[in-house]
Backbone as XML, in Angstrom:
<?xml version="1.0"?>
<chain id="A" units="angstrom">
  <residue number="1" name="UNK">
    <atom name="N" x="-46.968" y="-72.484" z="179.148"/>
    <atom name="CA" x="-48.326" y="-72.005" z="179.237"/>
    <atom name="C" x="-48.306" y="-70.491" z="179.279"/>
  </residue>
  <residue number="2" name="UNK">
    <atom name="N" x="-49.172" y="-69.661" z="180.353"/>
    <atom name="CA" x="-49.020" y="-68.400" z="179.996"/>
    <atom name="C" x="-50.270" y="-67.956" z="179.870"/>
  </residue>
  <residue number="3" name="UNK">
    <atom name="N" x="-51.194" y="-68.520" z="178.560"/>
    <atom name="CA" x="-52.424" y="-68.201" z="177.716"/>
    <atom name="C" x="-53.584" y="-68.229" z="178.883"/>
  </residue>
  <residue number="4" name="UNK">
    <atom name="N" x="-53.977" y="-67.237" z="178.761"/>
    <atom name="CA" x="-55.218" y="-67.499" z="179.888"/>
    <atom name="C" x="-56.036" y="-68.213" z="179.416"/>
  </residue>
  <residue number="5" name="UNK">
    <atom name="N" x="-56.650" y="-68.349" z="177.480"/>
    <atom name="CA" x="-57.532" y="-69.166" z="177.048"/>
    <atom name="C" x="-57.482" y="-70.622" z="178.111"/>
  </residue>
  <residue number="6" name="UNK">
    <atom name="N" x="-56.305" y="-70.808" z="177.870"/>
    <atom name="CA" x="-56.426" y="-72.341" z="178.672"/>
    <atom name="C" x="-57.246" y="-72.726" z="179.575"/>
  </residue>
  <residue number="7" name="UNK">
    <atom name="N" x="-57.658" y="-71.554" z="180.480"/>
    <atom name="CA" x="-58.448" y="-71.586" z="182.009"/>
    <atom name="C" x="-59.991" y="-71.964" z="181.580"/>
  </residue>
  <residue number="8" name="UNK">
    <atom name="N" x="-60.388" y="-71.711" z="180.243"/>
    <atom name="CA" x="-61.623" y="-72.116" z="179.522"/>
    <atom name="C" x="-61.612" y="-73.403" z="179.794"/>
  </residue>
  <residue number="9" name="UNK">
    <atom name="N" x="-60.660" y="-74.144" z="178.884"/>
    <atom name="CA" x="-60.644" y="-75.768" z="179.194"/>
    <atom name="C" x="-60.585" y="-75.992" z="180.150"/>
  </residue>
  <residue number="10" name="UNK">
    <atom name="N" x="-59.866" y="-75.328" z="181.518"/>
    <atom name="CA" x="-59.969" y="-76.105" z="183.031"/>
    <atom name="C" x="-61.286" y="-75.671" z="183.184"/>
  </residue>
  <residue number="11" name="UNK">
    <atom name="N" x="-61.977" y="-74.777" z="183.104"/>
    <atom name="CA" x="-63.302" y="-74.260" z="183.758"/>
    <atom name="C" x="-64.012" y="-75.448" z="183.011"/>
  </residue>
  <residue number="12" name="UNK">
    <atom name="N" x="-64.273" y="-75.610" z="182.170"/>
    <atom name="CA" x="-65.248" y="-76.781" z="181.615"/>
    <atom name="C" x="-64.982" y="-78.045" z="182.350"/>
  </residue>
  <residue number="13" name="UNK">
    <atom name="N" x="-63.379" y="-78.774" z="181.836"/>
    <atom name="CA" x="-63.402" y="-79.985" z="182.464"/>
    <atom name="C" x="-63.404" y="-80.574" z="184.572"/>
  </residue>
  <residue number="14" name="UNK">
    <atom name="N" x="-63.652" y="-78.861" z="184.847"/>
    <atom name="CA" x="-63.472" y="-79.067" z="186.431"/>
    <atom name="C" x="-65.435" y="-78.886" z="186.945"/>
  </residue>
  <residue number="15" name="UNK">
    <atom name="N" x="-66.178" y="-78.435" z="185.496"/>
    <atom name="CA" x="-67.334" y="-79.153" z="185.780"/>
    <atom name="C" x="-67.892" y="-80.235" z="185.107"/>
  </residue>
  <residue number="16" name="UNK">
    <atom name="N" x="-67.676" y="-80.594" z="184.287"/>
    <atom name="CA" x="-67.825" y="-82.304" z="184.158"/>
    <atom name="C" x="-67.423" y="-82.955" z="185.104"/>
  </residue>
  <residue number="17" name="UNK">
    <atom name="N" x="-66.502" y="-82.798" z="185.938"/>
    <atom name="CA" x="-66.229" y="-83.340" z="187.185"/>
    <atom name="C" x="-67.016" y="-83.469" z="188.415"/>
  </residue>
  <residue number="18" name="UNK">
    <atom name="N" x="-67.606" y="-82.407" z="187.577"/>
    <atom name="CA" x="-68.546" y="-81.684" z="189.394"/>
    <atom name="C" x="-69.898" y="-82.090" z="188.467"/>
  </residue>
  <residue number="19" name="UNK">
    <atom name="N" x="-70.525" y="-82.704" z="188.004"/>
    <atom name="CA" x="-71.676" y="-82.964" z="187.286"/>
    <atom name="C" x="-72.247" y="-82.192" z="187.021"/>
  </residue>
  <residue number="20" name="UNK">
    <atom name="N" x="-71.194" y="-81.581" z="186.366"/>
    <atom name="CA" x="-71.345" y="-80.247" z="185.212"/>
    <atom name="C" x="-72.136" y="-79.000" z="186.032"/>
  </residue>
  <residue number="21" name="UNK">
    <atom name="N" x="-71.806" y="-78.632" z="187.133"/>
    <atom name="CA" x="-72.184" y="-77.468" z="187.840"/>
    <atom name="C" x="-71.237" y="-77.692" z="189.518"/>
  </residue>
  <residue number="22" name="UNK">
    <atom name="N" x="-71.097" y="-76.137" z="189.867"/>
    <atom name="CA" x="-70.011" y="-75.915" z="190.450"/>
    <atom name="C" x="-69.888" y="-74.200" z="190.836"/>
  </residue>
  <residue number="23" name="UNK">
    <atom name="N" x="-69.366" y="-74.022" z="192.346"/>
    <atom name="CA" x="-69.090" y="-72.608" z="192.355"/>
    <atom name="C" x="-67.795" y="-72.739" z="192.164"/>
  </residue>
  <residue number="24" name="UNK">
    <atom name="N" x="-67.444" y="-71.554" z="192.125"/>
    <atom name="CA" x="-65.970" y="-70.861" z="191.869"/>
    <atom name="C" x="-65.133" y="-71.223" z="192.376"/>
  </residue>
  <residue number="25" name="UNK">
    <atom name="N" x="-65.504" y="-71.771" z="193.465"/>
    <atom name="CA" x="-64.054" y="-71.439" z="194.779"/>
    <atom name="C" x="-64.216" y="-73.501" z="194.716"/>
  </residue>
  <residue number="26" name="UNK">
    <atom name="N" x="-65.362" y="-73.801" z="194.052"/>
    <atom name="CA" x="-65.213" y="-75.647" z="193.787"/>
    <atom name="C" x="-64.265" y="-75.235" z="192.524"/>
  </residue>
  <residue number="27" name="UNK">
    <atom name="N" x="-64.611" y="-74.722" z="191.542"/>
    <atom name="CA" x="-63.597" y="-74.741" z="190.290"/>
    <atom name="C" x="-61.963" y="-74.099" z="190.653"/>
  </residue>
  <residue number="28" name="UNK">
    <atom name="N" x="-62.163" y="-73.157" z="191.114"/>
    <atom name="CA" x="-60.367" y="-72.971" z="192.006"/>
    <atom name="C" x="-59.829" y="-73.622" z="191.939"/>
  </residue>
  <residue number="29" name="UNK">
    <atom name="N" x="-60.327" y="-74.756" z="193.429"/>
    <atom name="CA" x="-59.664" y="-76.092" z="193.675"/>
    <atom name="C" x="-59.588" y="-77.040" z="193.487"/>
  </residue>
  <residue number="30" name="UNK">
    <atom name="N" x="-60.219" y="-77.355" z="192.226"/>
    <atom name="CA" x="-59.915" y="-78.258" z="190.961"/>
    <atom name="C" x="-58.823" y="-77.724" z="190.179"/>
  </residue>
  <residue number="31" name="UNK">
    <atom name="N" x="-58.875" y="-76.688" z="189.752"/>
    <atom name="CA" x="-57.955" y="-76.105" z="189.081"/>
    <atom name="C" x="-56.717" y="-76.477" z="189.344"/>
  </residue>
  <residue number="32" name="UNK">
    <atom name="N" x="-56.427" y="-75.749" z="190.975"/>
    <atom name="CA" x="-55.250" y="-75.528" z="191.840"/>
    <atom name="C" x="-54.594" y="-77.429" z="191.939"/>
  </residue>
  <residue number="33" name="UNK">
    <atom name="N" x="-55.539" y="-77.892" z="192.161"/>
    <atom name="CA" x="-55.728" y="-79.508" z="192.803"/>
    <atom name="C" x="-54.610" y="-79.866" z="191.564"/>
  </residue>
  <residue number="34" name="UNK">
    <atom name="N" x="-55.280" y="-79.828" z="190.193"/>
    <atom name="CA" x="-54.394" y="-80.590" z="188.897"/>
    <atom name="C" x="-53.623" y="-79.615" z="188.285"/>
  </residue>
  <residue number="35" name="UNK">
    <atom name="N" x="-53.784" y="-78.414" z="188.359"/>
    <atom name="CA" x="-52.925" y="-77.318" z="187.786"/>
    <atom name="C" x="-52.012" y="-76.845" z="188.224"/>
  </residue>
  <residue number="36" name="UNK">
    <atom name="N" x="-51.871" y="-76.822" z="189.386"/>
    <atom name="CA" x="-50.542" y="-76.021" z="190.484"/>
    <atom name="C" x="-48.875" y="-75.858" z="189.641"/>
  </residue>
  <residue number="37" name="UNK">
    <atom name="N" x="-48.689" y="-76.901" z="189.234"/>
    <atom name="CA" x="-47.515" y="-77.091" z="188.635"/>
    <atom name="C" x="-47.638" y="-76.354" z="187.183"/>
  </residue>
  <residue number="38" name="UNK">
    <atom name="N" x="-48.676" y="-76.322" z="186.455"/>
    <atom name="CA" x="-48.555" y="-75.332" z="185.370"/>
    <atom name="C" x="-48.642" y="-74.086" z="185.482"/>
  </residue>
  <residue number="39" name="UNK">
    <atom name="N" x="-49.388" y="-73.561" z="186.740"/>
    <atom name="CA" x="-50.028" y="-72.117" z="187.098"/>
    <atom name="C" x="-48.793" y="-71.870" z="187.685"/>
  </residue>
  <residue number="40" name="UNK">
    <atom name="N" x="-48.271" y="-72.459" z="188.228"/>
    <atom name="CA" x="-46.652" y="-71.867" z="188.882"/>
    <atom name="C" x="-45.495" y="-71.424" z="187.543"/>
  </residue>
  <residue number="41" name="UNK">
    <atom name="N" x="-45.192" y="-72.393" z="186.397"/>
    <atom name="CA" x="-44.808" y="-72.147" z="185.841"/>
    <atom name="C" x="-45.134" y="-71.231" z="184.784"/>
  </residue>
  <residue number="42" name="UNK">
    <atom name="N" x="-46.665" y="-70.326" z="184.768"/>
    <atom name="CA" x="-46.978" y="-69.648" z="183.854"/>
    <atom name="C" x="-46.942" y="-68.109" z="183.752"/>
  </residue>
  <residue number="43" name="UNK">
    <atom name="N" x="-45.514" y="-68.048" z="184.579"/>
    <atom name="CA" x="-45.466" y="-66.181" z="184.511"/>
    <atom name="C" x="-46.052" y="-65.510" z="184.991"/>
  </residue>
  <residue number="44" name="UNK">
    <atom name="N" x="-47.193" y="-64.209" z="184.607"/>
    <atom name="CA" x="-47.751" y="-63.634" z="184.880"/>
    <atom name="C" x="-49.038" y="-64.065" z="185.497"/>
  </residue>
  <residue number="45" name="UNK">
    <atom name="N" x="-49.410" y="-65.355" z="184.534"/>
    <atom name="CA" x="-51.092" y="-65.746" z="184.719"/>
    <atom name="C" x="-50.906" y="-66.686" z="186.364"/>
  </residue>
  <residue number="46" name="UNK">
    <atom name="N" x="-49.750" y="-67.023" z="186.590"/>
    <atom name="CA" x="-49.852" y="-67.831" z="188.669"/>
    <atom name="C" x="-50.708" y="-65.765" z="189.193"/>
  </residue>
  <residue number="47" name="UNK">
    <atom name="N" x="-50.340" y="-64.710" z="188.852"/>
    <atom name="CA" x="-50.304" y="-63.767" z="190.139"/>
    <atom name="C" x="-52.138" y="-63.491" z="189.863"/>
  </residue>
  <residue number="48" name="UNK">
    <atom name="N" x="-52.399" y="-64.015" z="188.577"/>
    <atom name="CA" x="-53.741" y="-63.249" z="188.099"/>
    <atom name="C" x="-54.946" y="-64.429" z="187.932"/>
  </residue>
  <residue number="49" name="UNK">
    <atom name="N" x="-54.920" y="-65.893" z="187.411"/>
    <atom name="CA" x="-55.800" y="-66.994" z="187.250"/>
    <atom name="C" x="-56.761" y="-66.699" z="188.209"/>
  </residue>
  <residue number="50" name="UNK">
    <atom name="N" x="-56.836" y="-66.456" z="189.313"/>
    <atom name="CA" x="-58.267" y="-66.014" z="189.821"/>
    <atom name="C" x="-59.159" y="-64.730" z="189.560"/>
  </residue>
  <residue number="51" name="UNK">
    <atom name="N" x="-58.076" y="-64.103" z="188.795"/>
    <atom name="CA" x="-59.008" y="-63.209" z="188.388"/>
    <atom name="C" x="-59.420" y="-63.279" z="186.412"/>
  </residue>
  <residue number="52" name="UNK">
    <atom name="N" x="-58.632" y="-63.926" z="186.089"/>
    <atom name="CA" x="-58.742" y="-64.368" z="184.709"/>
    <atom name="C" x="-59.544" y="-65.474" z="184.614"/>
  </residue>
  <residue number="53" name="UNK">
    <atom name="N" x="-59.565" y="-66.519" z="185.444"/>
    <atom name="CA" x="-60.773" y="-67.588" z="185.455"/>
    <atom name="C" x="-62.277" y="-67.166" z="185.114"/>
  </residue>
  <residue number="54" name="UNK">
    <atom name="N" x="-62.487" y="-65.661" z="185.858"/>
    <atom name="CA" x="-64.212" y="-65.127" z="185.574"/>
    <atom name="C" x="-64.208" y="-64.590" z="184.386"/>
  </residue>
  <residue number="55" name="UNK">
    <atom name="N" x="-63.113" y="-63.623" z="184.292"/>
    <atom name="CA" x="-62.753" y="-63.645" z="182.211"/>
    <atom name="C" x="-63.096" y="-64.716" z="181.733"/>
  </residue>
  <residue number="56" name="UNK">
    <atom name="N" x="-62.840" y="-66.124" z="182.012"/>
    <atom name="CA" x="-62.805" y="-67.136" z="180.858"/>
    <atom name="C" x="-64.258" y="-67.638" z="180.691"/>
  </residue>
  <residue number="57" name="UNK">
    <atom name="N" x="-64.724" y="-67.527" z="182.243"/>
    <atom name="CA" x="-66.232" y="-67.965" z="182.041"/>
    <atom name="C" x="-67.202" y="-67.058" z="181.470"/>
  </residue>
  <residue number="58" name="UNK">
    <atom name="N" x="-66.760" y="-65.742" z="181.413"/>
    <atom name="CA" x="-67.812" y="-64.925" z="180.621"/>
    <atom name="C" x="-67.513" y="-64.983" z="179.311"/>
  </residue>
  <residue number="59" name="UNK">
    <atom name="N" x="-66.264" y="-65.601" z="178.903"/>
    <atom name="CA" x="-66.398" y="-65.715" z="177.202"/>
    <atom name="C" x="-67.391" y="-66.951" z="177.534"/>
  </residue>
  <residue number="60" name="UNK">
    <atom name="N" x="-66.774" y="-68.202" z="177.934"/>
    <atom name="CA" x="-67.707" y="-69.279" z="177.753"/>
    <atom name="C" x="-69.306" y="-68.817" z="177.359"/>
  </residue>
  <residue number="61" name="UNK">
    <atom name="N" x="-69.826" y="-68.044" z="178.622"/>
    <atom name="CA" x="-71.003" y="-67.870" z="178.589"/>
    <atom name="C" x="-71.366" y="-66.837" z="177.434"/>
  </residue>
  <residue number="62" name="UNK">
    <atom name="N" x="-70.719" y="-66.146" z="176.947"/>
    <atom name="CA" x="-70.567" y="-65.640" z="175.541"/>
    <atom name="C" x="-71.127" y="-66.484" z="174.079"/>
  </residue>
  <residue number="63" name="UNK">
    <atom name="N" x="-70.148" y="-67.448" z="174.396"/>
    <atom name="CA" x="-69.932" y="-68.345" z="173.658"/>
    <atom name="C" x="-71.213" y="-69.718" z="173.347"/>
  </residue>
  <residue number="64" name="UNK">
    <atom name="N" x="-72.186" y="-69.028" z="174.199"/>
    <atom name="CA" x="-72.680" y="-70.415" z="174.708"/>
    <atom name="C" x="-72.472" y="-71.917" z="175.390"/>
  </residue>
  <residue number="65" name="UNK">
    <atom name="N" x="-71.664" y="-71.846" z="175.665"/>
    <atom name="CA" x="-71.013" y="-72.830" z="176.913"/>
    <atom name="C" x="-71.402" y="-73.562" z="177.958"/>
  </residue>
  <residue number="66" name="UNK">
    <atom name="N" x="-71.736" y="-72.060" z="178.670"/>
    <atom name="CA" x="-71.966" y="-71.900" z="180.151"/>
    <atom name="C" x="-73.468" y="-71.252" z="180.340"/>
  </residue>
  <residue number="67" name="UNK">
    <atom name="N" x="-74.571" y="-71.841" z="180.612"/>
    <atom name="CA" x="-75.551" y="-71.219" z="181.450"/>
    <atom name="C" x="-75.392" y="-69.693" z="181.499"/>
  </residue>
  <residue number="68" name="UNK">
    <atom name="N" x="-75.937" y="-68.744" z="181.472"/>
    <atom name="CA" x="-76.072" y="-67.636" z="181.615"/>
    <atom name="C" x="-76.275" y="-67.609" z="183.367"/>
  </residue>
  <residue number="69" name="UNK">
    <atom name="N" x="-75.758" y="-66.521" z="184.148"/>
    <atom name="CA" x="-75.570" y="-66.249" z="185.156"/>
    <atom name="C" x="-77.356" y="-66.134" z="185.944"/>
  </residue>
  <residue number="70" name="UNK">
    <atom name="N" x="-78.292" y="-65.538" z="184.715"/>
    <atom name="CA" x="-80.039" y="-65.607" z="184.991"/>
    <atom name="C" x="-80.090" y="-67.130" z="184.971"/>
  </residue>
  <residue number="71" name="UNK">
    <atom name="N" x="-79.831" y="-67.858" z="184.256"/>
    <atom name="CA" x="-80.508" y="-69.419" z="184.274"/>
    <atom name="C" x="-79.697" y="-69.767" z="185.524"/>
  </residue>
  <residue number="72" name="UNK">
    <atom name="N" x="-78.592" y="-69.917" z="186.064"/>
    <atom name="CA" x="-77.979" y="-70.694" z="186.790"/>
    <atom name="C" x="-78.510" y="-70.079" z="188.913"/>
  </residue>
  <residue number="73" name="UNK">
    <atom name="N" x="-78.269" y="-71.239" z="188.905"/>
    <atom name="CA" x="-78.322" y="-70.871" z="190.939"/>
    <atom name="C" x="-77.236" y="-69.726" z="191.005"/>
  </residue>
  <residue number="74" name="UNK">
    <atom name="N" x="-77.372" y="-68.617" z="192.168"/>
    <atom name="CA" x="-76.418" y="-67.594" z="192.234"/>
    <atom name="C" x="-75.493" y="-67.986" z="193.005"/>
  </residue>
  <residue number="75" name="UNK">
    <atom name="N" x="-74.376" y="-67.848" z="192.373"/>
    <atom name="CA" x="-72.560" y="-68.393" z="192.858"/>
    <atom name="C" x="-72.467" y="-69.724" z="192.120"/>
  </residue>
  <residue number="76" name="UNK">
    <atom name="N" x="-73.044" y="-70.447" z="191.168"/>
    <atom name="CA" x="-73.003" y="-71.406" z="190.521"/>
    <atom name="C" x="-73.036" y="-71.212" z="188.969"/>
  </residue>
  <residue number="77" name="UNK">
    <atom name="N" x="-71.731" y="-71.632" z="188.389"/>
    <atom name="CA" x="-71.609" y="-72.068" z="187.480"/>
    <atom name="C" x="-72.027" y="-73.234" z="186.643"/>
  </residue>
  <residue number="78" name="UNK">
    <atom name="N" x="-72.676" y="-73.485" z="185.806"/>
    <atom name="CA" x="-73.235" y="-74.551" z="184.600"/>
    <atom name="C" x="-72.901" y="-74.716" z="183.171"/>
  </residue>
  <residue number="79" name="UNK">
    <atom name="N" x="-72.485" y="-75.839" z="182.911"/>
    <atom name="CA" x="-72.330" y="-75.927" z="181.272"/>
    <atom name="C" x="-73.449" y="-75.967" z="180.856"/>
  </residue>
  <residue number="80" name="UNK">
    <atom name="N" x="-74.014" y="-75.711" z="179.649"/>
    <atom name="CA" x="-75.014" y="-75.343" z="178.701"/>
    <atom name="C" x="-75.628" y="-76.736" z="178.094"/>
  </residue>
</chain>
């Protein structure tokens, strides 16, 4: 692993989990919960994924993805 893109796909599938909305620190520990073993093995991205995770959601929300930070509850994340 390595690729921070990846944290896109956990950020999405850790809110479908959460019925598709979720704060940060719920997506973390989803992350951490099924990821630990890849985020350990991924070099640079174990010291930085919490700070590359809000990178990934502002492409999402870029991207159309994710709720815009105006539509969504504040500290809550939403898929689109």
């Amino acid at each position: 692993m390595g690729n921070k893109d990846i944290l896109q796909n956990w950020i999405i599938e850790a809110l479908k989990a959460n019925e598709n909305s979720a704060t940060l620190l719920d997506i973390c520990k989803y992350v951490w919960k099924n990821y630990e073993e890849e985020l350990r093995k991924s070099g640079d991205l174990f010291y930085t994924w919490q700070y590359d995770i809000r990178w990934a959601a502002t492409k999402l929300r870029k991207d159309g993805r994710l709720l815009s930070a105006k539509q969504s509850p504040k500290g809550v994340w939403e898929l689109s």
